[in-house]
MARVEX-979887 format. One record per residue (C-alpha): residue in three letters; chain; x, y, z. Coordinates in nm, 2 decimals, m for minus. Each point is the difference from the previous one (the first is absolute). Layout:
<nodes>
residu=ala&chaine=A&u=X&v=Y&w=Z
...
</nodes>
This chain:
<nodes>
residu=unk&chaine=A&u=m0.08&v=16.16&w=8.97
residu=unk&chaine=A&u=m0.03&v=m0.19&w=0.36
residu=unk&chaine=A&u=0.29&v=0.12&w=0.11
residu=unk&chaine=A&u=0.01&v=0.36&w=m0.11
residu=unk&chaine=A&u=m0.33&v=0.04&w=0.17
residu=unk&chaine=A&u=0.14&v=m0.18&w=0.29
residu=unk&chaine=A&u=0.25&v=0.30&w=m0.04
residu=unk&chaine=A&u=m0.26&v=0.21&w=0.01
residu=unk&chaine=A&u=m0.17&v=m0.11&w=0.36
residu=unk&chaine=A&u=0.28&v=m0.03&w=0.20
residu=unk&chaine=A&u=0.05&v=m0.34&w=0.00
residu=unk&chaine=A&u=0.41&v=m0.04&w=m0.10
residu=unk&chaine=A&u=0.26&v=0.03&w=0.24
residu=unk&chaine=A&u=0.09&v=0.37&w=0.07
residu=unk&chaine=A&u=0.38&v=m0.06&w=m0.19
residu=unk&chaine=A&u=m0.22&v=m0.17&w=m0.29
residu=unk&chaine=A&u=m0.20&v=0.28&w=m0.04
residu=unk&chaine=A&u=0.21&v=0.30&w=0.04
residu=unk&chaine=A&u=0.34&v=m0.13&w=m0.16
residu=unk&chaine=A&u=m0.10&v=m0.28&w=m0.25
residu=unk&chaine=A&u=m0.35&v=0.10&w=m0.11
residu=unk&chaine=A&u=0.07&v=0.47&w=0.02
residu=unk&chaine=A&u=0.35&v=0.02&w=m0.06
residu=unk&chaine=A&u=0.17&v=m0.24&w=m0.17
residu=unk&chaine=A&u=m0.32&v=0.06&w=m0.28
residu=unk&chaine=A&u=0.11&v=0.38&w=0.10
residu=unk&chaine=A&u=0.37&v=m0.05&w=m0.11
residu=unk&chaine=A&u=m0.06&v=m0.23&w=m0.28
residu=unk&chaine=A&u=m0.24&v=0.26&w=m0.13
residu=unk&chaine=A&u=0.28&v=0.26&w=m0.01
residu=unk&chaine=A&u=0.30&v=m0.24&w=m0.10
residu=unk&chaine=A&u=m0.28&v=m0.07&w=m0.34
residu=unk&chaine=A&u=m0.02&v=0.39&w=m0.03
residu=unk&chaine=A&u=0.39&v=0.05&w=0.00
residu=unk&chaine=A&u=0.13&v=m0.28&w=m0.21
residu=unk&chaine=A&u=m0.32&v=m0.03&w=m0.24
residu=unk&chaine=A&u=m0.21&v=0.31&w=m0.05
residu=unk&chaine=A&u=0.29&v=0.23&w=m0.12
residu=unk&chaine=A&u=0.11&v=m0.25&w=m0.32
residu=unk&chaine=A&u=m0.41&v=0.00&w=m0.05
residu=unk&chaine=A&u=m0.07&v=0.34&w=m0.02
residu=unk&chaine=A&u=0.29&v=0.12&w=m0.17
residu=unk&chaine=A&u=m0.13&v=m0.06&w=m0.34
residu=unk&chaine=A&u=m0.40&v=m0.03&w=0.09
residu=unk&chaine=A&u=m0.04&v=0.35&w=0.16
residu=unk&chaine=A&u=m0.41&v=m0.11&w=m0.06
residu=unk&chaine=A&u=0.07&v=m0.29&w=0.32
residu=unk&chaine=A&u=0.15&v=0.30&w=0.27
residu=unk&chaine=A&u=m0.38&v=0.08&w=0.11
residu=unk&chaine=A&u=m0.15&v=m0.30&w=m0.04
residu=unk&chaine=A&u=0.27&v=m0.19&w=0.22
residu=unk&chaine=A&u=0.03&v=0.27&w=0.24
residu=unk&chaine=A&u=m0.40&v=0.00&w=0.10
residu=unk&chaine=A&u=0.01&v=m0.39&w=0.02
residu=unk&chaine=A&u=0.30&v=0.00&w=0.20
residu=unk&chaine=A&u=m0.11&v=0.22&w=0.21
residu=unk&chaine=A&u=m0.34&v=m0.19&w=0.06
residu=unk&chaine=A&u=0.22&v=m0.33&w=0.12
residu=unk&chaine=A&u=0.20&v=0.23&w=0.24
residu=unk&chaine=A&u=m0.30&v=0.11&w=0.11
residu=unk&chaine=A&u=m0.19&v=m0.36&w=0.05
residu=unk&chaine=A&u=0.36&v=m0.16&w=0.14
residu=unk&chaine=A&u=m0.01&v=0.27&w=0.27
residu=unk&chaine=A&u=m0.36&v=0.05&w=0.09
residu=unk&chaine=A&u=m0.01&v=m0.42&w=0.04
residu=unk&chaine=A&u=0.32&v=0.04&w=0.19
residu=unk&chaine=A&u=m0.13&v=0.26&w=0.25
residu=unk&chaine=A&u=m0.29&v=m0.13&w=0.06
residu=unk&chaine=A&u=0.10&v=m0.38&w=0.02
residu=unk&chaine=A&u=0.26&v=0.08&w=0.24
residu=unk&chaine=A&u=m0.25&v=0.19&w=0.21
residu=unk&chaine=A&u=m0.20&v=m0.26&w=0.03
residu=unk&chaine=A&u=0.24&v=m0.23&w=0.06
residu=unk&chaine=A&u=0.13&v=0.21&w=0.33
residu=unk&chaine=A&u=m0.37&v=0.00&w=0.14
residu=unk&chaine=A&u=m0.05&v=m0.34&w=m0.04
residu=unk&chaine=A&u=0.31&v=m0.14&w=0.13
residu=unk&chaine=A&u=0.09&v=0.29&w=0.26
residu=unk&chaine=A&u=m0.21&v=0.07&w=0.33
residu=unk&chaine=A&u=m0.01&v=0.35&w=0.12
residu=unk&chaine=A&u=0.24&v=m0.04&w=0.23
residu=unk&chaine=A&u=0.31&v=0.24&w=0.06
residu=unk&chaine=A&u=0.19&v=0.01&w=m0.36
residu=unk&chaine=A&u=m0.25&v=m0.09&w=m0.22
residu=unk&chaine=A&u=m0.04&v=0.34&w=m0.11
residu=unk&chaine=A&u=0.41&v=0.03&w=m0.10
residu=unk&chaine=A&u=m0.09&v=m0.29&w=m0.24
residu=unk&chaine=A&u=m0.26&v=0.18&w=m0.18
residu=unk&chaine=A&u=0.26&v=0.31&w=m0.01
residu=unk&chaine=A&u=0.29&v=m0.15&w=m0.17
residu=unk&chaine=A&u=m0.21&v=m0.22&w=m0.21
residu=unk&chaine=A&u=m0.18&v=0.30&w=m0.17
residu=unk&chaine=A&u=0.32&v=0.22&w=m0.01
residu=unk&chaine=A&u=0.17&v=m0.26&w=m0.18
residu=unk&chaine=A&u=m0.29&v=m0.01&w=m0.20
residu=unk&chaine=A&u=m0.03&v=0.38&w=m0.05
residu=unk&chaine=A&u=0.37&v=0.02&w=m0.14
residu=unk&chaine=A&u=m0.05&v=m0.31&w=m0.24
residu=unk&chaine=A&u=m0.29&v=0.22&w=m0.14
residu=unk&chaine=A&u=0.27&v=0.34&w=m0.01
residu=unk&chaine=A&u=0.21&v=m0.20&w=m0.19
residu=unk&chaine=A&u=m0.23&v=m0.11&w=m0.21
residu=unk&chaine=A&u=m0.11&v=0.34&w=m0.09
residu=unk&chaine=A&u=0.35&v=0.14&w=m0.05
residu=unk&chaine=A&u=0.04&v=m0.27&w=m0.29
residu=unk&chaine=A&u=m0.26&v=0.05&w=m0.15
residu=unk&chaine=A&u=0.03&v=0.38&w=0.01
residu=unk&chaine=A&u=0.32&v=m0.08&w=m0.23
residu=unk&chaine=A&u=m0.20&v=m0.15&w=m0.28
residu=unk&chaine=A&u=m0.13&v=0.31&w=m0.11
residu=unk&chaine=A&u=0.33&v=0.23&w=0.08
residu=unk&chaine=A&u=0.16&v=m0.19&w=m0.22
residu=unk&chaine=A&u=m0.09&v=0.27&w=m0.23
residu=unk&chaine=A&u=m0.19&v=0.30&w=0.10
residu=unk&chaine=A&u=m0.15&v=0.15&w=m0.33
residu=unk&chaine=A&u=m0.06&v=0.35&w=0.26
residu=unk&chaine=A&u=m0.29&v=0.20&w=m0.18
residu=unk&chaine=A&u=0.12&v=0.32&w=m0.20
residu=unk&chaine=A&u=m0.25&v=0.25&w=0.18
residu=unk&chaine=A&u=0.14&v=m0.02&w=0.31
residu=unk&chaine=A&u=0.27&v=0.24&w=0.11
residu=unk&chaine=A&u=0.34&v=m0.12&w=m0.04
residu=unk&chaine=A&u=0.30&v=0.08&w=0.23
residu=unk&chaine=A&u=0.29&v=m0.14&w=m0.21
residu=unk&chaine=A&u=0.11&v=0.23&w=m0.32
residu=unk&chaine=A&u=m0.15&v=m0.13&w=m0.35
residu=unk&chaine=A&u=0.17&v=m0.23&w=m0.24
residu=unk&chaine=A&u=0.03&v=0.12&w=m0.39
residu=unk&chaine=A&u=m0.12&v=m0.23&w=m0.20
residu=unk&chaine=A&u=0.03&v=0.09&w=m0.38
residu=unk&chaine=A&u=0.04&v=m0.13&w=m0.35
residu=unk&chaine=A&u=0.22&v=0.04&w=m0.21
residu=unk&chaine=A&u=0.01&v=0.27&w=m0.31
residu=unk&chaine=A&u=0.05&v=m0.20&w=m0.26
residu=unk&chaine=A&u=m0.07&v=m0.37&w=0.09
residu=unk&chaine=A&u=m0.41&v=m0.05&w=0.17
residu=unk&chaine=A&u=0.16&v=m0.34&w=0.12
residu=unk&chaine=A&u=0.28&v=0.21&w=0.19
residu=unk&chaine=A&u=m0.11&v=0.12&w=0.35
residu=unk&chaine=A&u=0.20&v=0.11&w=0.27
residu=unk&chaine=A&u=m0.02&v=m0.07&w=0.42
residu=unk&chaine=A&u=0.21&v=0.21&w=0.23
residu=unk&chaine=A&u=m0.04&v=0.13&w=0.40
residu=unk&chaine=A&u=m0.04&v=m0.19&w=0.31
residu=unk&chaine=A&u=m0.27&v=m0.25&w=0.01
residu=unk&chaine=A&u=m0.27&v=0.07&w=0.26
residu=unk&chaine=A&u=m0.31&v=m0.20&w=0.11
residu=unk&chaine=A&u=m0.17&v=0.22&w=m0.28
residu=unk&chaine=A&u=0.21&v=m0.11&w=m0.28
residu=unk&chaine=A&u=m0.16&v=m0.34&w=m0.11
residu=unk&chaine=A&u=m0.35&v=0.19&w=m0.02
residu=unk&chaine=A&u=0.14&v=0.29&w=m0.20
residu=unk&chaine=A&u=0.22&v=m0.26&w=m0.22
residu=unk&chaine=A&u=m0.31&v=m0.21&w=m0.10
residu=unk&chaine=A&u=m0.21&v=0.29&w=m0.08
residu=unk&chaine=A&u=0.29&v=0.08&w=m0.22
residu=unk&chaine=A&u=m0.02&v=m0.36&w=m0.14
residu=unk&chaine=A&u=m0.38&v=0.01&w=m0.07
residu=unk&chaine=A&u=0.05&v=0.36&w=m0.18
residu=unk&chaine=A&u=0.33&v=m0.09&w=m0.18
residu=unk&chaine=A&u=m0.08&v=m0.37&w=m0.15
residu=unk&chaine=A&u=0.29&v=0.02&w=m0.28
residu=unk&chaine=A&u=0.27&v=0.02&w=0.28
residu=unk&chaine=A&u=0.27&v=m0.26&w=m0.05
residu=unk&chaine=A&u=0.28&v=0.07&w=0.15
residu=unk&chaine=A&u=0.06&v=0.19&w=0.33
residu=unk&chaine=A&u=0.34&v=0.21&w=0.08
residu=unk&chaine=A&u=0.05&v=0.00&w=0.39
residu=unk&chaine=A&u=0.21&v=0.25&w=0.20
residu=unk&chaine=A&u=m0.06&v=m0.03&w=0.36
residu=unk&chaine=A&u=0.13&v=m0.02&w=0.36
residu=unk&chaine=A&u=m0.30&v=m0.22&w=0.13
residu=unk&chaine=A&u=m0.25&v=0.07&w=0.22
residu=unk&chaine=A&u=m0.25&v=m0.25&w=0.16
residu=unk&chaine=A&u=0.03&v=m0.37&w=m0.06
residu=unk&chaine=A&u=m0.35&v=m0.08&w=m0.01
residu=unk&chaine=A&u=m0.07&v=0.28&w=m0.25
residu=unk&chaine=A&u=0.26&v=m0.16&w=m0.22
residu=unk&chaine=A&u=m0.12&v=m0.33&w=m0.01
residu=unk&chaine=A&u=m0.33&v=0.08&w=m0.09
residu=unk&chaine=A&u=0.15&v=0.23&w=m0.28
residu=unk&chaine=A&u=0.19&v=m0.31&w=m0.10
residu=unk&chaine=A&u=m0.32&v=m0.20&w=0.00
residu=unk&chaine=A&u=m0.12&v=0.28&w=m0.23
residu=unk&chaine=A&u=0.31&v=m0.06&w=m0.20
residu=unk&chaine=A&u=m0.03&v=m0.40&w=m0.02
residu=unk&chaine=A&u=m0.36&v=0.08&w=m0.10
residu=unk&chaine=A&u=0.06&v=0.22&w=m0.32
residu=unk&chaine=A&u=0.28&v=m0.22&w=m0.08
residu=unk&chaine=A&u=0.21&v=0.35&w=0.00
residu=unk&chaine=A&u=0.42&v=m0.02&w=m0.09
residu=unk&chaine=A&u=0.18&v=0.22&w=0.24
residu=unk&chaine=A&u=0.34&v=0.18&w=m0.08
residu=unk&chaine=A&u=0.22&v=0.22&w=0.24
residu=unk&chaine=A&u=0.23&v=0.24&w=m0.16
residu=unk&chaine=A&u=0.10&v=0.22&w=0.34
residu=unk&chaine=A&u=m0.04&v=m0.14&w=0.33
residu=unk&chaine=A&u=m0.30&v=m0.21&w=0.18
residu=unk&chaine=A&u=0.06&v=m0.10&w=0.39
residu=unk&chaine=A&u=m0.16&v=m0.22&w=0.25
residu=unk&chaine=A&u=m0.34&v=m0.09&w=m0.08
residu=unk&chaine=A&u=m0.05&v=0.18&w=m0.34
residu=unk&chaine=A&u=0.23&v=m0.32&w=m0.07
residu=unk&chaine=A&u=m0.30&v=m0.18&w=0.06
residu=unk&chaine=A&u=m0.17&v=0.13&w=m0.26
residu=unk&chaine=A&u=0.28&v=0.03&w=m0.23
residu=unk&chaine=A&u=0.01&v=m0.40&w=0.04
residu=unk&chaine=A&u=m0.38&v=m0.03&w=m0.13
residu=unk&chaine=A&u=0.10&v=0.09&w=m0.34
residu=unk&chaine=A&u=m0.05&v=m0.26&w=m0.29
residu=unk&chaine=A&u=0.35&v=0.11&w=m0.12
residu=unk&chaine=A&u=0.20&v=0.21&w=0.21
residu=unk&chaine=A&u=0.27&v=0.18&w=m0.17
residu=unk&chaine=A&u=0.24&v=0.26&w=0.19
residu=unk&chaine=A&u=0.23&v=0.28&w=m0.11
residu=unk&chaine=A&u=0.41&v=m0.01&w=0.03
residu=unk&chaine=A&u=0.01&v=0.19&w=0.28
residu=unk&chaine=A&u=m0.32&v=m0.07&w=0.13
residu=unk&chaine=A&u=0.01&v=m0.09&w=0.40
residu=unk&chaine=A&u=m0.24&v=m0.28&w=0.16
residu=unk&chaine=A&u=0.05&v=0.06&w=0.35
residu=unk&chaine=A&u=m0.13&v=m0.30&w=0.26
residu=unk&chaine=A&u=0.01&v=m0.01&w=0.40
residu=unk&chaine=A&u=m0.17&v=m0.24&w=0.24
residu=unk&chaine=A&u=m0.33&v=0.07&w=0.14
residu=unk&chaine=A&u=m0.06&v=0.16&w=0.37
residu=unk&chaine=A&u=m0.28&v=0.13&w=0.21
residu=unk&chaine=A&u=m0.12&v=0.37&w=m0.01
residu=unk&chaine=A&u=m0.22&v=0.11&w=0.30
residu=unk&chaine=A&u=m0.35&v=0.06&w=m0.12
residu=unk&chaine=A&u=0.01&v=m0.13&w=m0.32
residu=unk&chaine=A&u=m0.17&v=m0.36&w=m0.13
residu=unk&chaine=A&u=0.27&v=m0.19&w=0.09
residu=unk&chaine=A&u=m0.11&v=m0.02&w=0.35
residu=unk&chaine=A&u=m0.30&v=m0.25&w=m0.12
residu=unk&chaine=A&u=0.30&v=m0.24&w=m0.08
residu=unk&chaine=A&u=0.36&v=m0.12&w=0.02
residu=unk&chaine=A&u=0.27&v=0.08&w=m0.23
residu=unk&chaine=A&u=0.08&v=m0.39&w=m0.11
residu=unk&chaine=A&u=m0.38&v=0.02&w=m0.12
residu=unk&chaine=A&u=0.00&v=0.33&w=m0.21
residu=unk&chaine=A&u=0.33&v=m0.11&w=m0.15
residu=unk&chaine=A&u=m0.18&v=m0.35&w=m0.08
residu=unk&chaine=A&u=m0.26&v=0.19&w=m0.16
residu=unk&chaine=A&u=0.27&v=0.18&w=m0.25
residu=unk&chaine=A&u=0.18&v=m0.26&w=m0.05
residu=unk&chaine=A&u=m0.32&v=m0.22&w=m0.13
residu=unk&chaine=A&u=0.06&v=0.29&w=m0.27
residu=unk&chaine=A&u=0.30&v=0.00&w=m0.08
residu=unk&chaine=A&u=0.02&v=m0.38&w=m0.06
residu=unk&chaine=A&u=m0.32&v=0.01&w=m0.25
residu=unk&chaine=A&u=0.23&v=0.24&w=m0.19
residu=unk&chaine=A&u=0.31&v=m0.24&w=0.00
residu=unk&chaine=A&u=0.21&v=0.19&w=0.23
residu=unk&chaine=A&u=0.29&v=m0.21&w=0.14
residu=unk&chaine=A&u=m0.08&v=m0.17&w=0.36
residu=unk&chaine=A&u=0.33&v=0.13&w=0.10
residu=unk&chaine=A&u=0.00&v=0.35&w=m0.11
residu=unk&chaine=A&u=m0.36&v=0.02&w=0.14
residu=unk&chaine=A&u=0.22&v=m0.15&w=0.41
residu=unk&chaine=A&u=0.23&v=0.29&w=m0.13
residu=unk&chaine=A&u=m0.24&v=0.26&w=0.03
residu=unk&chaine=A&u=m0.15&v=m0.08&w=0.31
residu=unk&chaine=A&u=0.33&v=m0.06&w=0.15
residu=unk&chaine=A&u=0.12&v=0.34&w=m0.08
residu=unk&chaine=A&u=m0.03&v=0.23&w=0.26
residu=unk&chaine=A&u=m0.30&v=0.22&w=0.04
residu=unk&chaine=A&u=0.16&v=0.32&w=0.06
residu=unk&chaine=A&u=0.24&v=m0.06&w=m0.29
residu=unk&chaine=A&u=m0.07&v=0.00&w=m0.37
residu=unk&chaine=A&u=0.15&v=m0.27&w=m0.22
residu=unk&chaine=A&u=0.05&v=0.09&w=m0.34
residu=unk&chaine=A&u=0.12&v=m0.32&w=m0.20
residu=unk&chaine=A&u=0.10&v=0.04&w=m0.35
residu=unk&chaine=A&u=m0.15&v=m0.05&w=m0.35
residu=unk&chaine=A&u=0.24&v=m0.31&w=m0.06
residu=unk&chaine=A&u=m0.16&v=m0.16&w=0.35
residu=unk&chaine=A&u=m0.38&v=0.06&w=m0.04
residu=unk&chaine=A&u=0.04&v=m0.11&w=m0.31
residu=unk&chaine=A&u=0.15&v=m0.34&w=0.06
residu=unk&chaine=A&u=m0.29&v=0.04&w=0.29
residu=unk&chaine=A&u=m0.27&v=0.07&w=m0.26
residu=unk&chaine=A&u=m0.12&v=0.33&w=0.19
residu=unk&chaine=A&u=0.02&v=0.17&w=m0.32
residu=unk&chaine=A&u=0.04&v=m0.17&w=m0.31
residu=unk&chaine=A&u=0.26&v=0.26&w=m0.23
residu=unk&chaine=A&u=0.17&v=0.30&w=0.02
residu=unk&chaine=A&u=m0.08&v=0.15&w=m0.36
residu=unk&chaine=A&u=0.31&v=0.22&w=m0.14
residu=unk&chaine=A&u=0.28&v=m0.21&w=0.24
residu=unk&chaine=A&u=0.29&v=m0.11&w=m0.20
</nodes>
């Protein structure tokens, strides 16, 4: 306690209070986020809020300690002579982009899946979502997934509460959208099955199944991830996102090596392994009607 309110006053060594006691707490803070909070949340949805409000209360203590520490600090130990004043500049810039990187972080936490509310206007065409005829444990996914998907798909869920098992045909769409969707899936504890074609991130979701089953000529198609001016992944780096989805796919006892496949492949260039491979992979589990 002495020495955190010796923090406080201004009493440590300018390098003691900006590096050791702002942002090493800083980057330990977001090294605990990365490696920790991901595996936590994946299957306690209930923490996301909770964690996020509490971590953002020690960003904010860390930094307004920090700032005002290091202020101090520079007006005890400087006179107002010429330079003084280029102190106080670079420490509270420095100070100022700890706190932007903080916020960038923990804008991710919630983006990790948008559920984006029905009554607003969407710009992307719909999904269909629809079950099928003769089996109410039968329903069918198919379009582009959007930043609206996850909200329509739950609101599907909560009306639908006999589905089972969930036909995809998709190109993809948003990755964020997906992974919430697969969250969705996890959640319902949902099978999955792929008779045509599902690409990119609708892979994603395809992987969330309980049992994944896929059609002979079905087509899983995977690329590497890249960046897309404007869209979320400018809150964070590709190794992270891919991190993220692979925390999934390794719950569901895909292959370490087929997951470095995917994210090796290149990101303007589907790769569509076959049924024999994700098989031995455990992407899907059986082909039903192969020889």
């Amino acid at each position: 306690m002495n020495y955190l309110l010796d923090h406080w006053q201004g009493k440590h060594s300018f390098k003691q209070s900006l590096v050791v006691n702002t942002l090493l707490p800083l980057l330990v803070l977001l090294a605990l986020q990365h490696l920790i909070f991901e595996q936590l949340t994946l299957e306690r949805e209930w923490l996301r809020l909770p964690l996020l409000i509490i971590m953002a209360a020690i960003y904010v203590l860390i930094l307004l300690a920090g700032i005002v520490s290091v202020n101090r600090k520079i007006r005890i130990s400087e006179s107002p002579a010429y330079g003084a004043g280029y102190s106080v500049l670079a420490c509270n810039s420095t100070l100022f982009i700890a706190g932007c990187v903080a916020v960038v972080h923990l804008i991710d936490i919630p983006t990790q899946g948008i559920l984006t509310p029905t009554t607003a206007k969407p710009a992307f065409p719909p999904i269909t979502l629809q079950a099928d005829d003769n089996d109410p444990t039968l329903h069918y996914f198919s379009g582009q997934i959007n930043p609206f998907t996850p909200q329509r798909f739950k609101d599907y869920l909560d009306r639908n509460t006999q589905l089972g098992t969930l036909v995809l045909e998709s190109t993809g769409g948003h990755v964020y959208a997906a992974r919430e969707i697969a969250r969705l899936i996890l959640q319902a504890d949902i099978n999955t099955r792929v008779d045509s074609y599902c690409y990119s991130s609708c892979t994603l979701i395809f992987a969330s199944g309980t049992t994944r089953t896929a059609g002979t000529r079905a087509e899983l198609g995977f690329h590497g991830y890249q960046y897309r001016t404007g869209s979320s992944a400018i809150y964070d780096n590709i190794e992270s996102q891919q991190h993220k989805d692979t925390l999934i796919f390794l719950k569901q006892g895909i292959s370490q090596t087929f997951i470095d496949h995917i994210f090796s492949a290149p990101h303007n260039q589907l790769w569509l392994p076959d049924n024999d491979e994700l098989i031995r992979a455990n992407f899907i589990h059986s082909v039903p009607g192969a020889e």
